[in-house]
C-alpha positions, -999 to 999 in steps of 0.1 A, spaced: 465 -803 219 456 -829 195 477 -835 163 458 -849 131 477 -866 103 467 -871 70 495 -881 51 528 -860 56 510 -829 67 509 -822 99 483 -791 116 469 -788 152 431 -779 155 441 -749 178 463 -731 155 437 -734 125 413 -720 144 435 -693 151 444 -689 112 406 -686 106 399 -658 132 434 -641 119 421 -641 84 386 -627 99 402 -603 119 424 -586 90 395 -591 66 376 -573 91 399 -541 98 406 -537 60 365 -534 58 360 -510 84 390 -490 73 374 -485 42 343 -478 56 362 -449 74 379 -440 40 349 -434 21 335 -415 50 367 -393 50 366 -391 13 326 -385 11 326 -354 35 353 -330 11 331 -341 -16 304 -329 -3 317 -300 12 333 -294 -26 293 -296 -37 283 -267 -14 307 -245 -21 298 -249 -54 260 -244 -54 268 -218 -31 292 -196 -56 265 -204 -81 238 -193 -61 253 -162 -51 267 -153 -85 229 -157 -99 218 -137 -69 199 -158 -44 202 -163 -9 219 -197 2 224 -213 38 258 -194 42 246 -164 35 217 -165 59 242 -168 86 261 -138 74 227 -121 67 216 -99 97 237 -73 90 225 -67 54 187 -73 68 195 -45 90 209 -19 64 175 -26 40 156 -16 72 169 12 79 173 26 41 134 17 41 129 37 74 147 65 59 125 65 27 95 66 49 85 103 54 70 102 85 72 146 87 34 148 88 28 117 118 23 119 152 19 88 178 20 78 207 -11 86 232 -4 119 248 15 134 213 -17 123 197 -44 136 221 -29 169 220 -28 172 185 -67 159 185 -83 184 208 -59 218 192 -81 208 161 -52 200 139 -58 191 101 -62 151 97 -60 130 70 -62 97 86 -57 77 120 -49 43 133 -53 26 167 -62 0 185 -98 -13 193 -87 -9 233 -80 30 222 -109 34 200 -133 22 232 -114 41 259 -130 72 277 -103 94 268 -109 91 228 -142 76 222 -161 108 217 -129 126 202 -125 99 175 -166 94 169 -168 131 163 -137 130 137 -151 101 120 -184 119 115 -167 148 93 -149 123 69 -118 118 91 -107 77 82 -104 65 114 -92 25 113 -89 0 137 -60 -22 133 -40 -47 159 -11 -37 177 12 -57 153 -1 -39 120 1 -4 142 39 -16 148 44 -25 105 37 9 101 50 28 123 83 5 123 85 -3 154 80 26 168 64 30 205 33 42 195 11 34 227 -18 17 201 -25 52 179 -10 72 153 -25 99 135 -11 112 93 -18 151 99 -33 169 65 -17 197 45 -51 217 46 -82 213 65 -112 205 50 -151 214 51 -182 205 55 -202 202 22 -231 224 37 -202 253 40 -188 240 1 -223 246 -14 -228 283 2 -194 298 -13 -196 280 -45 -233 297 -46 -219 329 -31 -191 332 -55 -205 321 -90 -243 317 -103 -235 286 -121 -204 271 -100 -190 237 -114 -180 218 -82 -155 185 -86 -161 152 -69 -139 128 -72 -145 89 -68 -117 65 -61 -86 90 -69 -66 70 -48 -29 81 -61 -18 113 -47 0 125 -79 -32 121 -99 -51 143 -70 -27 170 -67 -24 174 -105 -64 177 -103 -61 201 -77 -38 224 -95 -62 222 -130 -96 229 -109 -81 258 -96 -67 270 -128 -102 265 -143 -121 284 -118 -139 251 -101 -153 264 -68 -144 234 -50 -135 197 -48 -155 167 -30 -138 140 -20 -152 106 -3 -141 94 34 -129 55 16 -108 51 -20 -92 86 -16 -59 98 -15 -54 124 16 -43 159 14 -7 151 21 22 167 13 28 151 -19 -7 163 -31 2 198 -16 34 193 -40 17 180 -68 -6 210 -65 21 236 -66 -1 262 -50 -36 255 -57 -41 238 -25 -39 271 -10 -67 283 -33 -94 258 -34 -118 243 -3 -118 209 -2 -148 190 13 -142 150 23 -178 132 28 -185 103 46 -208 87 19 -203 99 -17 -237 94 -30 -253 108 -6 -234 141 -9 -246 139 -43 -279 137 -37 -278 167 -12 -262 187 -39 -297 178 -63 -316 188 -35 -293 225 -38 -302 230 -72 -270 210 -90 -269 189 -120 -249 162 -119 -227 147 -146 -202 120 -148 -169 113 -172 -174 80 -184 -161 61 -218 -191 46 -223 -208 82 -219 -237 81 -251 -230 126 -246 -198 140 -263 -189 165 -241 -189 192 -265 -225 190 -274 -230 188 -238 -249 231 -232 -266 231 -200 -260 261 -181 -268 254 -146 -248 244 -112 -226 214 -121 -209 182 -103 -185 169 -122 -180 135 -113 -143 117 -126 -133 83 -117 -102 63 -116 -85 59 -147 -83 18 -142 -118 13 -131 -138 49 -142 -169 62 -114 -187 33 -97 -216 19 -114 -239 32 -81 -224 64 -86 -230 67 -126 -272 59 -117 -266 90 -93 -255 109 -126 -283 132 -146 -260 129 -177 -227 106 -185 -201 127 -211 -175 112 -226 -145 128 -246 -139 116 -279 -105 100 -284 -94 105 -326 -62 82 -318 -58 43 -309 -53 53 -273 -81 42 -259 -85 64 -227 -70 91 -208 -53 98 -176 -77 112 -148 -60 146 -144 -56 148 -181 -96 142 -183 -105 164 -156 -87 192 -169 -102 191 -211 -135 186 -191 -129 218 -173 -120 237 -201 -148 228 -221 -178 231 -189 -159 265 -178 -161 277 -211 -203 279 -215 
């Protein structure tokens, strides 16, 4: 080991060497354990952050990652209280369920299935032949069939039965004929909510109307809300569902009818309005009024005159003054 002097002091090469890698050493372990602190010390904070956007997040009502882990069994409970709300009294599925109810010439409002179902031997002609006297028929995919049917097995077709059967409009046009010698007949174009249709029901009836025409498309069904809505009148009053609106209409010109529709751009008040013929009275949606291909089908457009700042009317509201007034020439 050498020894080096410079003047009294005395140190050996070896040992300073050893004093520098000492010194490294501790300088070393205090850096790394403070490394480790602040890693200690940074995960509470952290955690202390969560928690906090979490109680903050749930007390403004959102959804955070801890409650996602926790949610299945709330996600669960929605479902079923949304199943439960579903009335599904008036559906059948399944293929079998559903075939029966086809060929024992049950009441239909509407069906669903699959393209494989549609195309198959044992419901093409079945499902062609409803479809021809205004039955919807859709084709959907399997997963939509399963949205609304929640889940249910329903073999690719489900079928929404009707309160009341309907007619054809040939059979509409001979007992309104029969019945009256100037019937007023009601068709309806894009009545899609079934409160609306079953208050319209229950006013066409009270005003003697000898019968309603609805379109295939943009209609609500004769469910059992409308039958509700109705209180009665349902019972009272045929009900004809075309394929193709204007064409119905066109067949009714053909049978001696005069066709109006309720519009509030209508240049005709409806009080000076006198003919005393066969009518169709045509009433639209309140939102978007009769189509504008259905108003050129139209012999006259009325329109009731509003005295207040409202500037239109609900369409059961409108089909019943209408009434009142054309029932009472």
């Amino acid at each position: 080991m050498k020894k080096y002097n410079i003047g009294n002091d005395y140190f050996e090469k070896k040992n300073s060497f050893k004093y520098k890698k000492n010194s490294n050493s501790i300088n070393n372990s205090k850096t790394s354990n403070s490394l480790k602190k602040n890693r200690t010390s940074d995960k509470p904070l952290k955690y202390k952050e969560d928690n906090l956007s979490n109680k903050k997040n749930n007390k403004d009502g959102y959804f955070t990652s801890s409650n996602r882990r926790n949610s299945p069994d709330k996600n669960t409970s929605i479902y079923q209280e949304q199943l439960n709300k579903k009335n599904f009294e008036d559906w059948i599925w399944g293929k079998h369920s559903v075939y029966e109810a086809l060929i024992s010439k049950r009441a239909i409002n509407r069906i669903w299935c699959t393209t494989e179902i549609f195309s198959s031997e044992k419901f093409f002609i079945l499902l062609k032949e409803l479809k021809s006297k205004g039955v919807l028929v859709e084709e959907v995919t399997w997963k939509r069939l399963s949205q609304l049917t929640f889940g249910a097995s329903h073999q690719g077709i489900a079928i929404q039965l009707a309160y009341s059967k309907t007619i054809s409009l040939d059979k509409l046009i001979n007992i309104s004929k029969t019945n009256s010698t100037n019937p007023i007949i009601l068709a309806l174009d894009g009545i899609t909510d079934p409160h609306n249709f079953g208050a319209i029901i229950r006013s066409a009836e009270a005003f003697d109307c000898k019968g309603i025409i609805i379109p295939q498309r943009r209609s609500a069904g004769l469910t059992g809300t409308v039958a509700k809505v109705a209180a009665g009148a349902l019972e009272h009053i045929p009900i004809s569902r075309v394929v193709n609106l204007n064409r119905a209409l066109e067949e009714l010109k053909k049978n001696g009818f005069l066709v109006v529709g309720l519009s509030g751009e209508g240049r005709l008040p409806i009080l000076k309005f006198n003919e005393k013929t066969p009518l169709v009275l045509i009433v639209g949606a309140e939102d978007k009024g009769i189509s504008l291909l259905t108003q050129k089908k139209c012999d006259f457009l009325l329109k009731i005159p509003l005295k207040g700042k409202t500037s239109s009317l609900n369409a059961s509201v409108a089909a019943a003054i209408s009434l009142f007034h054309l029932s009472a020439k």
